[in-house]
C-alpha positions in Angstrom: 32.8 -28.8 -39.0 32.3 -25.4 -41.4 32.3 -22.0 -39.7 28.3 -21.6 -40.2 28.0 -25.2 -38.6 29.8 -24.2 -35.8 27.8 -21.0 -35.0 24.6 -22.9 -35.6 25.3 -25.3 -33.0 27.1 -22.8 -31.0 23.4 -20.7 -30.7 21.3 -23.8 -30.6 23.0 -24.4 -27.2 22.8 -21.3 -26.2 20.4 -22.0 -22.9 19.3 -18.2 -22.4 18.4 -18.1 -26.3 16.2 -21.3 -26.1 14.8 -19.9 -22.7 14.0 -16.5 -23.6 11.9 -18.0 -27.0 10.4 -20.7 -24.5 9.3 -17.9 -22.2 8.0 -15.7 -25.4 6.2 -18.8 -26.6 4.5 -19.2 -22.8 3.4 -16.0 -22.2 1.9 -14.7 -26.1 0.9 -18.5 -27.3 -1.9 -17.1 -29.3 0.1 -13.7 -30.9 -0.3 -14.0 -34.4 2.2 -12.4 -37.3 0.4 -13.4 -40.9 -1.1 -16.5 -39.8 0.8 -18.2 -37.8 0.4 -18.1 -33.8 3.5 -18.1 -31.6 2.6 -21.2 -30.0 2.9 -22.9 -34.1 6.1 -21.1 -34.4 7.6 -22.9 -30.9 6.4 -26.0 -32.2 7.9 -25.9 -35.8 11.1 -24.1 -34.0 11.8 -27.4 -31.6 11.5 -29.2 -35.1 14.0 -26.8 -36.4 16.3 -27.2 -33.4 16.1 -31.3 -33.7 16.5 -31.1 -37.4 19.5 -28.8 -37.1 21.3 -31.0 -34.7 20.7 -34.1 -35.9 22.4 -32.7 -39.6 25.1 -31.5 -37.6 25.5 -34.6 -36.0 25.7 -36.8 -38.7 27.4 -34.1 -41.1 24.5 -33.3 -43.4 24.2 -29.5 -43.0 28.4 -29.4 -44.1 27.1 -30.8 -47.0 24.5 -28.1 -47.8 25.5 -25.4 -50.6 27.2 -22.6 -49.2 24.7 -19.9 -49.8 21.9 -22.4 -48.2 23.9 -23.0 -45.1 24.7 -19.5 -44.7 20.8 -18.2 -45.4 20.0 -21.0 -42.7 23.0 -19.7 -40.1 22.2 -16.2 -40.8 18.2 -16.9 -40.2 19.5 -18.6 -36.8 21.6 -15.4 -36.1 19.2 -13.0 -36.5 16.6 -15.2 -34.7 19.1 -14.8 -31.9 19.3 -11.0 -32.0 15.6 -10.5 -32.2 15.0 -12.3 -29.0 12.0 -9.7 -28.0 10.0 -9.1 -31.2 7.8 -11.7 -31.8 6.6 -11.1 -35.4 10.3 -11.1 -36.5 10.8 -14.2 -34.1 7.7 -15.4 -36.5 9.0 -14.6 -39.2 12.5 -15.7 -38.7 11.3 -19.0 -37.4 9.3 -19.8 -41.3 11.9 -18.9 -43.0 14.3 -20.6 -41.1 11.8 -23.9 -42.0 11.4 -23.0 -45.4 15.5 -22.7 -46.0 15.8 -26.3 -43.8 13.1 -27.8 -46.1 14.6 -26.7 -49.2 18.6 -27.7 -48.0 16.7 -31.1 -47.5 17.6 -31.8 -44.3 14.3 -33.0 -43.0 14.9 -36.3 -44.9 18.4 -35.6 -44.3 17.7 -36.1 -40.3 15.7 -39.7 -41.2 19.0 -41.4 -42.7 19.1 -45.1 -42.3 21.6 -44.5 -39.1 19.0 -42.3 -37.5 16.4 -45.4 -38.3 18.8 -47.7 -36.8 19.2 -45.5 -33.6 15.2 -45.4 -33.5 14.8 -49.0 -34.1 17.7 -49.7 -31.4 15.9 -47.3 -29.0 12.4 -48.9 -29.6 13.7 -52.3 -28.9 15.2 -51.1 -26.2 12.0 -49.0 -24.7 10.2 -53.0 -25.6 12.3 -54.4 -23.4 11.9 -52.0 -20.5 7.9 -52.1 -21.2 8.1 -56.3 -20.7 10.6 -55.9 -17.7 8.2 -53.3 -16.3 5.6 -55.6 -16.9 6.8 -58.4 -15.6 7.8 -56.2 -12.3 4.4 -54.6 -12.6 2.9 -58.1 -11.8 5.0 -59.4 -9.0 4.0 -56.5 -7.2 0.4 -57.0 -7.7 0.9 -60.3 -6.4 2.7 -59.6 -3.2 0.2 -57.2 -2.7 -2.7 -60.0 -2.9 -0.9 -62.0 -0.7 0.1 -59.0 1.8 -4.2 -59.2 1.6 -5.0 -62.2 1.9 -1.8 -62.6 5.1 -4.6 -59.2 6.7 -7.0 -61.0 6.1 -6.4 -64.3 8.0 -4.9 -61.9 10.4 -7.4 -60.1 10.9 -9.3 -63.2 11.3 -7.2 -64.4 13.7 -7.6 -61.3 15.5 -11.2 -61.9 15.8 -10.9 -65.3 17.0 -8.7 -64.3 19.5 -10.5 -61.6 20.4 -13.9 -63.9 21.0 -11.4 -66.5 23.4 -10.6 -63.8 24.8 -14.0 -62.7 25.4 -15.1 -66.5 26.8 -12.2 -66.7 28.8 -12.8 -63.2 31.0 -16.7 -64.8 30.8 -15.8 -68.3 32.4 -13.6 -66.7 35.1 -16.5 -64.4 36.2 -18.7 -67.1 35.9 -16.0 -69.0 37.7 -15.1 -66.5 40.7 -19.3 -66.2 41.0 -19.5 -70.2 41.5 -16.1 -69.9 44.0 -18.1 -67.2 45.8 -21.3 -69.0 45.6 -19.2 -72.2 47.4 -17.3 -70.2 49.5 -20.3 -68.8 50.7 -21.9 -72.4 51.1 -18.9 -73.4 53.6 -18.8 -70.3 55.6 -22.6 -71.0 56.1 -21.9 -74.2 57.0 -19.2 -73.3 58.9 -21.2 -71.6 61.3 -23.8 -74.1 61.8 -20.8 -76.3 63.0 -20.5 -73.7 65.3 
């Protein structure tokens, strides 16, 4: 990996750099410098960011011309020193797009490894949609059962409930007929008498 490479990569991990334009990009999303609104800038500067790795990942940006690599590393480094002023940050972050555009490494980050990756990836992401489908499913179906197992519980329930209800009936109706008879002897019991 080439010296300008190195730096590159060594700033684009940088996780106060990214934070501090994340946090410029939140708080003045609408600041405009010539045009173009912060929030635009962010955007295109997470494009910039993928790009960037991506060509350093698969060794396109060692293959830039010198004075292109260095016009992008030096954009990146003073993008890094400029952290609080946001028309520079603007500024840096177009050129910084234009000098990517014109090195070619937008097409340079869709090489036929990169399409493989995605393909590989959107296969894979396929097969987790089915497989979460599929699991998606057997839940809803355990849950109509769980239902439908209330439901003739709850039914049960009821029906227990109602026996219930004619059982504490029949012994009231019960201890009034024992009552009634018991009654009945005693009164005969005294006539005996």
């Amino acid at each position: 990996m080439k010296n300008t490479t190195e730096a590159v990569l060594k700033i684009l991990n940088d996780e106060a750099f990214l934070n501090d334009i994340k946090r410029l990009s939140d708080n003045q999303s609408q600041h405009s410098f010539q045009g173009v609104s912060m929030e635009e800038a962010y955007s295109r500067f997470l494009l910039i960011k993928q790009v960037l790795l991506n060509a350093i990942e698969n060794g396109a940006l060692d293959r830039v011309a010198l004075g292109r690599r260095t016009a992008i590393h030096n954009n990146i480094d003073a993008l890094n020193k400029s952290r609080s002023d946001i028309n520079q940050i603007i500024n840096l972050i177009e050129a910084t797009y234009d000098n990517i555009e014109i090195a070619g490494l937008f097409a340079a980050g869709n090489s036929a490894t990169n399409y493989k990756k995605e393909l590989a990836e959107l296969a894979k992401l396929k097969s987790e949609h089915v497989d979460f489908n599929n699991g998606y499913r057997k839940v809803k179906d355990q849950f109509i059962e769980i239902e439908d197992a209330q439901n003739d519980l709850e039914e049960l329930i009821d029906t227990i409930e109602k026996t219930k209800a004619n059982i504490d009936q029949n012994k009231v109706d019960s201890d009034a007929k024992i009552a009634a008879i018991q009654s009945k002897l005693q009164e005969a019991n005294n006539i005996q008498k």
